[in-house]
C-alpha positions in Angstrom: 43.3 7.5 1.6 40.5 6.2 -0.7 40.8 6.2 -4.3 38.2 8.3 -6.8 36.9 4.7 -7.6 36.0 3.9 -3.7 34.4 7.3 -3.3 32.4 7.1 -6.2 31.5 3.6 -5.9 31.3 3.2 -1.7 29.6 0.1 -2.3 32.1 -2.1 -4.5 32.6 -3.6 -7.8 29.4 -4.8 -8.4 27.4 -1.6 -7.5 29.9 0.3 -9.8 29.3 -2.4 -13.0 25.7 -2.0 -12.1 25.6 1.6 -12.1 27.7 2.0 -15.2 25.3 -0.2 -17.2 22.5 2.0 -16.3 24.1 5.1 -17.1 24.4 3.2 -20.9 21.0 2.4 -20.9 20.3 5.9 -19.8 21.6 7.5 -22.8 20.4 5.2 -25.4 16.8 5.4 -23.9 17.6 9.5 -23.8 19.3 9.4 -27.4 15.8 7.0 -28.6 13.1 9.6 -27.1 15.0 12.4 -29.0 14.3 11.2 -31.8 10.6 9.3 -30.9 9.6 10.4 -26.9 6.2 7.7 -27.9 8.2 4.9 -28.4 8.9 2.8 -25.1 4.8 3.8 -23.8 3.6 3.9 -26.8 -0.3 2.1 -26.2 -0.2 -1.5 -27.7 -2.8 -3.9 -27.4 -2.5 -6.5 -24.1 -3.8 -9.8 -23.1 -4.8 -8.7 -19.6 -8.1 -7.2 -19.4 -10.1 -6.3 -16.3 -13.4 -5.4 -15.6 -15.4 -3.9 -12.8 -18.0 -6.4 -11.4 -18.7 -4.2 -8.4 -22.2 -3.5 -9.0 -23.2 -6.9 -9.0 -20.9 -8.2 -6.5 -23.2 -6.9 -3.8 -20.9 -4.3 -2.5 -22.6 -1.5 -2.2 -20.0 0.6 0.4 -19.9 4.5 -0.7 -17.0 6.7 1.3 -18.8 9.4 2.5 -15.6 11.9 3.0 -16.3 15.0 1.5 -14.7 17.2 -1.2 -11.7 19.0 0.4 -12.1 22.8 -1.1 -9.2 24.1 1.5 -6.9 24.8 -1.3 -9.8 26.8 -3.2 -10.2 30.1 -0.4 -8.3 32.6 -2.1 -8.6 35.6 -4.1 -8.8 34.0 -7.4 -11.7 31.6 -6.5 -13.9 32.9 -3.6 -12.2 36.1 -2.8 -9.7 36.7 0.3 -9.3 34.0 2.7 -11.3 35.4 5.4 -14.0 34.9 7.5 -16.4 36.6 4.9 -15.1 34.2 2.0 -15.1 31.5 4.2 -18.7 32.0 4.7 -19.3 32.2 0.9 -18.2 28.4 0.5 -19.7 27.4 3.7 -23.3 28.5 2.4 -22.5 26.8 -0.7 -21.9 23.7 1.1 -24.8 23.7 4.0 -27.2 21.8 1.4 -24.7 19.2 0.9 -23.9 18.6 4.8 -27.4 18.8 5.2 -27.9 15.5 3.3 -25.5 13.6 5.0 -27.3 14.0 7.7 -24.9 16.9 9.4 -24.8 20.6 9.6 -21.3 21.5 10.8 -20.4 24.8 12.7 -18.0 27.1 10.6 -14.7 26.2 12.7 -15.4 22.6 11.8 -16.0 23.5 7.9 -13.0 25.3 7.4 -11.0 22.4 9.2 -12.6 19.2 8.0 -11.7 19.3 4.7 -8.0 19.0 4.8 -8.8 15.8 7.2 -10.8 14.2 4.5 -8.5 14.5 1.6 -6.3 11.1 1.8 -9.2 9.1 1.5 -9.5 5.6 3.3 -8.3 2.4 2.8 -9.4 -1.5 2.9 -8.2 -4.9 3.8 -8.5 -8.6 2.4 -8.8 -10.8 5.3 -10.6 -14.4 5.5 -11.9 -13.4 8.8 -13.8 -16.2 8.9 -11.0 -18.6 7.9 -13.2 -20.4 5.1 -10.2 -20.1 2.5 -12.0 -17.3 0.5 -11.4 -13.1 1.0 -13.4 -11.2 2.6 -13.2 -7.5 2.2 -13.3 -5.1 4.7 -13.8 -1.0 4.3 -13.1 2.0 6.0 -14.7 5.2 6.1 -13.8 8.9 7.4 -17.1 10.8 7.8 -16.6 10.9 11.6 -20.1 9.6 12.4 -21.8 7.4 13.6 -24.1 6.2 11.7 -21.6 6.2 9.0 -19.1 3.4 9.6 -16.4 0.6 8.4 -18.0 -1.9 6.1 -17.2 -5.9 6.4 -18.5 -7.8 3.5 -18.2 -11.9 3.5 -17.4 -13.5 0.7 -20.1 -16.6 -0.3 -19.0 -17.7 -3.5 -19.4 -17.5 -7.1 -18.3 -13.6 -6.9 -21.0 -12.5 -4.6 -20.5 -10.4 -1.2 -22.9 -10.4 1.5 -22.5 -7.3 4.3 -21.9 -8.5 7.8 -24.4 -6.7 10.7 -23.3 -6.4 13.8 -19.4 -7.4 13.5 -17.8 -5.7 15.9 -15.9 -3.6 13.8 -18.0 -1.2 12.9 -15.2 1.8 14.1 -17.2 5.2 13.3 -14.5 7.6 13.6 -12.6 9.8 10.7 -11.2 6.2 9.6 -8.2 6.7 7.4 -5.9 2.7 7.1 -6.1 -0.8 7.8 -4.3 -3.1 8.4 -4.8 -7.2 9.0 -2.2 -9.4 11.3 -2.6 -12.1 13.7 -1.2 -10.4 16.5 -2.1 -12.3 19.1 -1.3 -16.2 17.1 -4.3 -17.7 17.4 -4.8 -18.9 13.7 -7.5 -16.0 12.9 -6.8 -12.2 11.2 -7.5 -9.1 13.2 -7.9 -5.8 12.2 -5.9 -2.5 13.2 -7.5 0.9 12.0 -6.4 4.4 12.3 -8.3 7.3 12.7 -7.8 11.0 12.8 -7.7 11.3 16.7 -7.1 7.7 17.5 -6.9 3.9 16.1 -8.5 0.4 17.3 -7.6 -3.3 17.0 -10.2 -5.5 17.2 -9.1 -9.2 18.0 -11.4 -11.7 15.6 -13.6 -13.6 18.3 -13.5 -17.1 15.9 -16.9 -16.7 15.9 -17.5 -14.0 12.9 -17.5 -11.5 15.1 -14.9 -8.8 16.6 -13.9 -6.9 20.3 -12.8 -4.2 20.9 -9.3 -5.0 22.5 -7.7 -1.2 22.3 -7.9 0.0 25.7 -6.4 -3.1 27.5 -4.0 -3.8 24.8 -2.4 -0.2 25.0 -2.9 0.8 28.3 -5.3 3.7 27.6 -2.2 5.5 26.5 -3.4 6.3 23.0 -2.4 9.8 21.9 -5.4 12.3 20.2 -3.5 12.8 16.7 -3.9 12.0 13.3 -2.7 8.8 12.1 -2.0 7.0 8.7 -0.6 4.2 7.8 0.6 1.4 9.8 2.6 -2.3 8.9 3.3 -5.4 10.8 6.6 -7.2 11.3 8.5 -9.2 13.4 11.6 -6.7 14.3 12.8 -8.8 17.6 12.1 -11.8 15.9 10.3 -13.4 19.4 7.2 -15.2 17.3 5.0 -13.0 17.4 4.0 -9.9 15.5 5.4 -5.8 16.2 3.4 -2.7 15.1 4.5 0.4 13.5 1.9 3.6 13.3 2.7 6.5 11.3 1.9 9.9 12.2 0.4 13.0 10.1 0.3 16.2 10.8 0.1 18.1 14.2 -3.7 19.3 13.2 -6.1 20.2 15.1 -9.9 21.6 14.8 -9.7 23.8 18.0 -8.1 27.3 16.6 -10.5 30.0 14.7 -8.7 29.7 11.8 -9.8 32.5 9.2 -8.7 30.2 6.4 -8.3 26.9 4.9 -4.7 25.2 5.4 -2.0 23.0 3.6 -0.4 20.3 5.4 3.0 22.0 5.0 1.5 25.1 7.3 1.5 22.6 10.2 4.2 20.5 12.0 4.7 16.7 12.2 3.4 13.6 14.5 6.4 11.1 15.6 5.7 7.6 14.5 5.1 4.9 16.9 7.0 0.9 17.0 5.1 -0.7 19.4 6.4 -4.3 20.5 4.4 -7.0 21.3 4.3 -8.5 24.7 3.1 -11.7 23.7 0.2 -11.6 26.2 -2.2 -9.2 23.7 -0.8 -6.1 24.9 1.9 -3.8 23.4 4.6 -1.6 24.7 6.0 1.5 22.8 9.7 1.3 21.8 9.9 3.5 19.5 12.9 5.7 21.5 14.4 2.7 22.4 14.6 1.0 18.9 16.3 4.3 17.1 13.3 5.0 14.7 12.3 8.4 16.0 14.8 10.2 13.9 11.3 11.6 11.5 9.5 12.6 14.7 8.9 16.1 13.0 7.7 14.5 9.5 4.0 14.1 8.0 4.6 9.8 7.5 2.1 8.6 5.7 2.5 4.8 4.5 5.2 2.2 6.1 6.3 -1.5 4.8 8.4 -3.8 6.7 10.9 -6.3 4.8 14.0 -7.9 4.8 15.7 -5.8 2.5 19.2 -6.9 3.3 18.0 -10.5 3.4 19.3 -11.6 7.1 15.9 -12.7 8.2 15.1 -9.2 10.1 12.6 -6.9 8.9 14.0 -3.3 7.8 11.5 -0.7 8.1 10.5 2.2 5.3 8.6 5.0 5.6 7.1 7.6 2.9 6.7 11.2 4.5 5.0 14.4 2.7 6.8 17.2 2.3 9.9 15.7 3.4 12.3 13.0 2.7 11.8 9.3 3.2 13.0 7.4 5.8 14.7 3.9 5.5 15.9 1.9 8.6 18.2 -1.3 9.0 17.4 -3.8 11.7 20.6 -4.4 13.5 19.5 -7.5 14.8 19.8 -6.5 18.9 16.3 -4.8 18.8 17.2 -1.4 17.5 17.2 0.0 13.6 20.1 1.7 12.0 19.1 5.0 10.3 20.1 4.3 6.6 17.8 7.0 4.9 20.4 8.9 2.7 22.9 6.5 1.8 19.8 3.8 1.1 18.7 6.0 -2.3 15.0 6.3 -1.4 14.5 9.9 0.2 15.2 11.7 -2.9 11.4 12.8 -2.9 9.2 15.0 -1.0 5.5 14.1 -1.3 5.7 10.3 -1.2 2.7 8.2 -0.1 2.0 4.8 -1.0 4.4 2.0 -1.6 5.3 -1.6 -3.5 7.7 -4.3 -3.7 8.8 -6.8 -5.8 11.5 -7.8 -8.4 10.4 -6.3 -11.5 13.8 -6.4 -13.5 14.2 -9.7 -12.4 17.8 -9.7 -11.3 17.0 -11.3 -7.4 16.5 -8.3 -5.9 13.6 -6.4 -4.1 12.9 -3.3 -6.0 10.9 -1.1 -4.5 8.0 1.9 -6.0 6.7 4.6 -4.5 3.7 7.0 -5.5 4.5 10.7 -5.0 2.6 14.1 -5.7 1.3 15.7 -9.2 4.8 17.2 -10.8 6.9 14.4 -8.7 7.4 11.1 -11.0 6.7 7.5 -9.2 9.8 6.2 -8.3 10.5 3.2 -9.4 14.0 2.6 -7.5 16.3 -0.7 -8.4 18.1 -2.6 -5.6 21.8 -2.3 -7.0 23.2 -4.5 -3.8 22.5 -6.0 -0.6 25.2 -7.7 0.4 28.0 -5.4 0.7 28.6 -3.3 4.6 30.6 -0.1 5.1 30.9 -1.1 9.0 31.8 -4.7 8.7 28.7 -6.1 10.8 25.3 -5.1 8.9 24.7 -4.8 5.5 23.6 -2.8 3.7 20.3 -2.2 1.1 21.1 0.2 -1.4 18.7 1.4 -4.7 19.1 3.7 -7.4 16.2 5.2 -9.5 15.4 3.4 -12.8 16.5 4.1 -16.0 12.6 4.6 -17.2 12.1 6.8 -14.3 12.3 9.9 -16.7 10.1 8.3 -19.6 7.7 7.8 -16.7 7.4 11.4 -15.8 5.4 12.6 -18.9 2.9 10.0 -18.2 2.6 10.0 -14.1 3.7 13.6 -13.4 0.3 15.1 -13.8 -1.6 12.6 -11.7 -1.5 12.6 -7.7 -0.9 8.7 -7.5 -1.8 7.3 -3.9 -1.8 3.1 -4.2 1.1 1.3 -6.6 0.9 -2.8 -7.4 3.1 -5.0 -8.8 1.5 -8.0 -9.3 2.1 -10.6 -12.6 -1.5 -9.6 -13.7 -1.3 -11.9 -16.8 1.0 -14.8 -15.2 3.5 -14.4 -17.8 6.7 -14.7 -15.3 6.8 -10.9 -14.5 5.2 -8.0 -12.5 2.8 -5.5 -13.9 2.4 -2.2 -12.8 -0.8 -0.4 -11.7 -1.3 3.2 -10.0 -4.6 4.5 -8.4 -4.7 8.3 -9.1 -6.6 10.9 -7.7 -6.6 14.6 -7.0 -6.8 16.1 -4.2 -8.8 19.9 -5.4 -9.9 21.4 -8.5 -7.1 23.6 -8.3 -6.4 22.7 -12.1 -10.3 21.8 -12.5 -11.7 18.2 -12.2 -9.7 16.7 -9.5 -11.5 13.3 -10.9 -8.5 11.1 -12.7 -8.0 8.2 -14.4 -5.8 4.6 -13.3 -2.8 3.6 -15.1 -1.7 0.5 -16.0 1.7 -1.0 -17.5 2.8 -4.3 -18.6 5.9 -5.6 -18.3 8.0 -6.8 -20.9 9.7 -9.1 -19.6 13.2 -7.0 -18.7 11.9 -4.7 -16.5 10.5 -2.5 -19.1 6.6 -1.1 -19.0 4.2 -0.4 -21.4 1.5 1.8 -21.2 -2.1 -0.1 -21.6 -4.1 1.3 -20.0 -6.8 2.4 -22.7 -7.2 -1.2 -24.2 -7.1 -3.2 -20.9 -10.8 -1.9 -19.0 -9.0 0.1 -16.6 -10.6 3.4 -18.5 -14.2 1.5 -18.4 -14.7 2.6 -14.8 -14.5 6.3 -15.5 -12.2 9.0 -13.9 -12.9 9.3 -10.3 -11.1 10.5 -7.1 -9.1 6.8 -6.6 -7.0 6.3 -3.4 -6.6 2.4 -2.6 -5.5 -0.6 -4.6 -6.2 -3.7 -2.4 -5.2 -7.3 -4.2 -6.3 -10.8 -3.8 -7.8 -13.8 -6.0 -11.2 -13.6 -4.7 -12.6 -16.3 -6.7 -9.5 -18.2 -6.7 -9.7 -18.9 -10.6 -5.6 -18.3 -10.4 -6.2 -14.4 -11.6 -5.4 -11.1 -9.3 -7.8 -8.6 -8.9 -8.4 -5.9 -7.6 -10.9 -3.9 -5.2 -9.8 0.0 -5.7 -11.4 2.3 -3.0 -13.1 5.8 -4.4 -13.0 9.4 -2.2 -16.6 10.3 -2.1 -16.1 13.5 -2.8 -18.0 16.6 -4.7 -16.5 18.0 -7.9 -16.1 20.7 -10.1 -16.7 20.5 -13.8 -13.9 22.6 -14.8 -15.6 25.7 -15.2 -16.0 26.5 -11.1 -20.0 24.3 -11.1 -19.9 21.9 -8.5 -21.3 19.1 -9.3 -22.0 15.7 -8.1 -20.0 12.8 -9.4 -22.6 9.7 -10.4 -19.8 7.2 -9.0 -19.5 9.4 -5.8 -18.2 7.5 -3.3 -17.8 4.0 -4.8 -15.2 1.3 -5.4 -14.1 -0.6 -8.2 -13.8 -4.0 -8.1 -11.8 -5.0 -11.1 -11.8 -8.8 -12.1 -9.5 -9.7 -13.8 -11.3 -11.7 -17.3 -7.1 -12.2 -18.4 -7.7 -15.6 -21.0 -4.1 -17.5 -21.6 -3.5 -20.5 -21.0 -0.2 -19.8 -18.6 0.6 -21.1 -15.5 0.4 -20.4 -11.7 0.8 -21.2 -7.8 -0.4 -19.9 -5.1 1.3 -20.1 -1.6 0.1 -19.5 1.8 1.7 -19.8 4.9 1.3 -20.8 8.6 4.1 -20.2 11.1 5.1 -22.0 14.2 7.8 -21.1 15.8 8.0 -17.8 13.3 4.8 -15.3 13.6 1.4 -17.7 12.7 1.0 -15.2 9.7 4.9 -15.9 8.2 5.1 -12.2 7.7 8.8 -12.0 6.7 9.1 -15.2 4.7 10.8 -15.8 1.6 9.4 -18.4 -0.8 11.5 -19.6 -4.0 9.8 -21.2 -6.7 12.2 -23.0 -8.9 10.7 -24.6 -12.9 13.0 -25.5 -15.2 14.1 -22.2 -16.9 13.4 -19.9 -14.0 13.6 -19.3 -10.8 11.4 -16.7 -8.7 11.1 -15.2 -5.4 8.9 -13.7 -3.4 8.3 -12.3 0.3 5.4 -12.2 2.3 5.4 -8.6 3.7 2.7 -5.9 5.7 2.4 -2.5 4.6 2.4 -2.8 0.7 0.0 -0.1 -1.5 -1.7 3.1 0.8 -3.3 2.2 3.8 -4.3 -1.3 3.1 -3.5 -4.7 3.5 -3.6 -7.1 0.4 -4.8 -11.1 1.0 -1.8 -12.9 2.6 -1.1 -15.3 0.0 1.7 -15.5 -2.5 1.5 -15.2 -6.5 3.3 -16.6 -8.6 2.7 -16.4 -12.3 4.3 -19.2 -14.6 4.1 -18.5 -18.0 3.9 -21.9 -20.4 5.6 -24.0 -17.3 3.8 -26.8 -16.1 5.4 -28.5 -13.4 7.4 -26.8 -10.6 11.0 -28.8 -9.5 11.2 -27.2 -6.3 9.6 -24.6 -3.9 11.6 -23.1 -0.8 10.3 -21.4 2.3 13.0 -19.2 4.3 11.3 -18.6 7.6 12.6 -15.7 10.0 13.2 -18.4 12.8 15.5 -19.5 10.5 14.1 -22.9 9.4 14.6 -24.0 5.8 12.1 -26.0 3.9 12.3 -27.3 0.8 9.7 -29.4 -1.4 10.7 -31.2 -4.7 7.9 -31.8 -7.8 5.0 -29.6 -7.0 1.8 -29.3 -9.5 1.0 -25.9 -11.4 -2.8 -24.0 -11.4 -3.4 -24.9 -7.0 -3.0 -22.9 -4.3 0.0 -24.9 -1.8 -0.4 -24.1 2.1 3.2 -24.8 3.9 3.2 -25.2 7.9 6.6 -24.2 9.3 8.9 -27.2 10.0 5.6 -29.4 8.8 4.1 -30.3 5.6 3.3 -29.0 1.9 -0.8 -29.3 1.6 -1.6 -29.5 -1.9 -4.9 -28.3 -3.4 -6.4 -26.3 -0.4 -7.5 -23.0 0.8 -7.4 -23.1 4.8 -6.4 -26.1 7.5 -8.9 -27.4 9.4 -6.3 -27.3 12.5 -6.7 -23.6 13.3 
């Protein structure tokens, strides 16, 4: 019989210490906001400072996606959700379809809108392979003449839109995401739409085809999908594909009235595997990761959570639990939602990783609905199995969770980063918020930013960094990369187009309707960085699931190269590592999922590093000229 000690602590010794220490810091951080509840976010001054350069960057993409008003029909707003109040908000709106270019019929009105409301997502990819990121955009009007966006980078912060690409998807676009799937040494691009998704394979040429059709068999299903992630789950060298699925929604019933997304059913997910000849398979019955078939999924990661060089798979749903898998190693997942600690929530959406109490653990946060605090859940252990084979990956919510929830639970937050915005050795916090209705007035809100402190403890800065200097809008993306490779992250944040209400039931049209931010990020220290890219051999070309350890003479930090990070977007695939006041590195290690090991001793601070698997370091440089 198990002791009281095993049952509470299934996970041994070291979860137990761990947890107990937390509970401490619990109820001294409960026992100091009794008696000050300002003190831990209390809004200090910060050395990182950002500010939006997006009107003269040359990107001049607007989203297009209306204002969802399906949670407005009712008695209190319009009158009764019928036909006849429908009509009332319909004639208020002709004028406004009208201008886009579109009158829609009144079956298509009272449907759209729930459609349009998660907004659409972006990518940085150097399609071009020039060493610089490019920036690609998706849109969710549903027409043709409205379409994705690819701007090319040409220097000295300056974009320039690409004509004629290739991927210029029109559909009801909602993610992105960049891999290359097929190993040829050039990004491609995978978007899903309400209704279907495409990949387009990068022609080398700066230009994209449409591969969808002949690289899925014609067997795409008509249903809404969201996000999707890349990962190696077989570990064969080349790179899997995992879809997620919204709601079972469709335009076709005379609906009298708007709908929520909990009125309607769920879409299974999709793991498709790669053939290795540019087509893909579906697997997903075959794999074990169609236990949420009946759940809304709306953003999925892969990483090695359990660090044995096999990407684990976790998936955010609305209006149900979470869903975390363990990769067994044979091809198939192990369904570890429950005991794993991350589907305590029910409105999750968008997701990030990284080490932010620096203990040598991934830690993981997650964006969830107005009234539900981000999570921000701690790895307690990874290394310990309750069947003797796998082990297991197993979190528990942060001790600042609760301080969190006065300043996150009003906000509907959508994209989380961690990234060490001001290279001072730790991960900063952002979250893009953004409503989804006036049901509480202006659904227009404002980002959030938090510094860390070193311990794992944020501060609120948001007022005094430039964050604010953008304005309040309807935010859904956060997409990183060092676009002008000065050493800093930015940031491009994507903006739902979308008409508002003033507060007092007058719509009116936002002057930012419709466009991103792109933050720069105008930091000024004098600390330290490296940035690491990758190129696999015998693992995937992209060295998706690689762990890189960057060892200086007081600290040592690590970080994994991962797909599926923030809400339905993919960040540059490059590394960041923040330095602080250390100016030489001792030692960098790469952990490849073939399971090659490469180490490199006496490395130079402030330069971006490129590392080809079981090859060399290249010092200094953007891109090979190999490719």
């Amino acid at each position: 019989m198990l002791s009281l000690t095993s049952k509470l602590f299934p996970y041994g010794s070291m979860a137990k210490e761990k947890i107990i220490t937390h509970c401490i810091y619990i109820l001294l951080i409960i026992i100091l906001s009794v008696i000050n509840h300002n003190i831990v976010f209390a809004q200090q001054s910060t050395s990182i400072k950002l500010k939006d350069l997006a009107g003269s960057s040359g990107i001049d993409f607007i989203h297009y996606a209306p204002r969802p008003r399906w949670c407005e029909i009712g008695p209190t707003v319009v009158g009764a959700a019928t036909n006849e109040g429908l009509n009332l908000v319909f004639e208020q709106e002709k004028e406004y379809w009208k201008s886009n270019g579109r009158l829609m019929t009144m079956d298509e009105f009272a449907n759209i809108h729930l459609i349009k409301m998660n907004g659409s997502g972006g990518a940085w990819i150097d399609y071009d392979q020039d060493g610089d990121w490019d920036l690609y955009l998706v849109n969710c009007q549903g027409d043709a003449s409205v379409t994705n966006v690819l701007y090319e980078n040409i220097g000295s912060g300056k974009f320039e839109k690409v004509n004629n690409s290739g991927a210029e998807d029109g559909g009801e676009g909602m993610a992105v995401s960049s891999a290359d799937y097929n190993n040829d040494g050039y990004p491609d691009l995978f978007v899903t739409n309400y209704g279907n998704f495409k990949l387009y394979k990068n022609n080398k040429n700066k230009t994209f085809s449409d591969v969808t059709q002949e690289s899925f068999y014609g067997k795409i299903k008509d249903k809404w999908y969201g996000g999707s992630a890349w990962g190696d789950y077989d570990n064969d060298g080349d790179l899997d594909l995992y879809v997620t699925g919204y709601v079972d929604f469709s335009r076709r019933p005379k609906f009298t009235s708007l709908r929520f997304p909990m009125d309607f059913g769920g879409t299974p997910n999709t793991l498709y595997r790669n053939n290795g000849d540019g087509s893909f398979t579906d697997a997903t019955t075959t794999t074990g990761v169609l236990d949420d078939a009946s759940r809304k999924s709306m953003q999925v990661v892969f990483n090695d959570f359990n660090e044995d060089r096999l990407p684990d798979l976790f998936v955010t749903n609305d209006t149900d639990a979470n869903g975390f898998y363990l990769n067994k190693g044979d091809g198939t997942f192990k369904q570890f939602s429950g005991p794993s600690g991350l589907s305590t929530t029910d409105g999750s959406m968008g997701i990030a990783l990284g080490d932010f109490n620096k203990d040598g653990l991934t830690d993981v946060v997650y964006t969830n609905y107005a009234a539900e605090v981000n999570t921000l859940a701690m790895m307690l252990d990874n290394k310990s199995s309750n069947d003797g084979k796998l082990n297991n990956a197993v979190f528990v919510q942060d001790f600042e969770s609760p301080l969190l929830h006065k300043l996150t639970w009003p906000k509907v937050s959508w994209a989380p980063g961690l990234y060490d915005l001001d290279n001072d050795k730790d991960l900063d916090l952002f979250f893009a918020n953004g409503h989804l209705n006036s049901v509480s007035g202006d659904n227009r809100q404002s980002n959030q930013l938090f510094e860390n402190d070193g311990t794992g403890r944020f501060k609120d800065i948001t007022e005094n960094s430039g964050v604010l200097s953008a304005g309040n809008r309807i935010h859904r993306s956060a997409i990183y990369a060092d676009y002008d490779n000065d050493g800093m992250v930015d940031m491009f944040v994507t903006v739902n187009g979308q008409q508002v209400e003033d507060g007092s039931g007058n719509n009116i049209f936002d002057k930012y309707q419709g466009k991103g931010i792109l933050f720069h990020n105008e930091t000024n220290n004098n600390n330290h960085w490296v940035k690491v890219r990758l190129e696999g051999v015998k693992s995937n070309k992209d060295g998706f699931g690689s762990q890189v350890i960057v060892h200086t003479t007081s600290d040592v930090f690590s970080q994994s190269l991962v797909s599926g990070q923030g809400y339905f977007s993919s960040h540059a695939k490059e590394l960041y590592f923040g330095l602080g006041s250390e100016n030489k590195i001792d030692k960098i290690e790469i952990k490849w999922p073939s399971g090659v090991n490469q180490s490199f001793n006496n490395i130079s601070t402030n330069q971006t590093i490129y590392v080809v698997e079981n090859g060399k370091l290249y010092q200094n440089t953007l891109v090979l000229n190999n490719q």
